[in-house]
Structure formats: structure tokens, C-alpha cells
C-alpha positions as CSV (number, residue, x, y, z in Angstrom):
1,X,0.0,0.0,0.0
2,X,1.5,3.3,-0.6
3,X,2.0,5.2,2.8
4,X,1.2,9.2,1.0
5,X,-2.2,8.1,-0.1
6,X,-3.6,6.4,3.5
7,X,-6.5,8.5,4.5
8,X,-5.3,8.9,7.5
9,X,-2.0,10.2,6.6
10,X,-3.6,12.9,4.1
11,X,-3.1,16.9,4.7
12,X,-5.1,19.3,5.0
13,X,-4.5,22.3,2.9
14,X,-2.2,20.1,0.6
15,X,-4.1,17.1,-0.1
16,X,-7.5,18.2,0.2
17,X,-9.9,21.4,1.4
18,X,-13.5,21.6,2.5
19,X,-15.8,23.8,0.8
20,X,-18.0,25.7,2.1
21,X,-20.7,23.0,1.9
22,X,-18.6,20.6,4.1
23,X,-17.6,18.3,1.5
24,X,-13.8,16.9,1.3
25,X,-12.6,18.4,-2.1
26,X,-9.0,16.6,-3.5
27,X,-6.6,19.0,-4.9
28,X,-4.6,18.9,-8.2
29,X,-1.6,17.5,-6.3
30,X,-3.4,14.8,-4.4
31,X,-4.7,13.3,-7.8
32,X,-1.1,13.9,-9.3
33,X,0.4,11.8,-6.4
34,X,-2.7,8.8,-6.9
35,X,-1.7,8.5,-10.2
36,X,-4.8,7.8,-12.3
37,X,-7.9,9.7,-13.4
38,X,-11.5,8.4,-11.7
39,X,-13.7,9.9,-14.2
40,X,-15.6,11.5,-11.4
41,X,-15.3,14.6,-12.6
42,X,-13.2,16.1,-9.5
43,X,-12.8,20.2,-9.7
44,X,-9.3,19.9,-9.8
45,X,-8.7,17.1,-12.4
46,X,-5.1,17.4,-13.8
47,X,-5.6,14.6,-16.6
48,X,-8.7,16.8,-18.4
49,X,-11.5,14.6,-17.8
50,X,-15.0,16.0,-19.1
51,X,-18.0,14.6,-16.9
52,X,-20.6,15.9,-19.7
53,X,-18.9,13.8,-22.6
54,X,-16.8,11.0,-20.7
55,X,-13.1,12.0,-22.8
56,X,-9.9,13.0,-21.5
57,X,-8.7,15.8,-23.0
58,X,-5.2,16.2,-22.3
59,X,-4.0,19.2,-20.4
């Protein structure tokens, strides 16, 4: 298992924010350090994924 993505080892600030909602929002570099696009469509999706037409559009 790699140690930087444990959920209890995450920071915040670095790994991830709240908004103002409450909800746990990953940042650019957290998804960077995972590796791999979820096709979620997170806010801060380095690999260009587009929730509307399911492509990756490279960034």
C-alpha cells in the first residue's frame, strides 16, 4: 500500500480542502500523487476529464 495516499495520513490544505458545503474536495496535487484519473469529474482534475462527454482531454 502506498503510505502518501492512507486516509489517515492525508493533509489538509495540501491534499484536500472543505468547501464551504462541508464536503472533502481533493486538490490537483493529491490526484497527481494517486496517479490515475477516476472519471468522477473532480474540480481539480489534472488529466482533463470531461464529466458531460466522458473523454480526457489532455492538459
Amino acid at each position: 500500500m502506498n503510505n502518501t495516499l492512507d486516509p489517515n495520513n492525508l493533509k489538509e490544505g495540501e491534499d484536500f480542502y472543505y468547501t464551504p458545503e462541508g464536503y472533502k474536495c481533493f486538490t490537483e496535487k493529491y490526484h497527481l500523487k494517486r496517479g490515475y484519473c477516476c472519471k468522477s469529474g473532480c474540480r481539480h482534475c489534472p488529466y482533463g476529464f470531461n464529466k458531460k462527454t466522458g473523454g480526457i482531454t489532455k492538459k
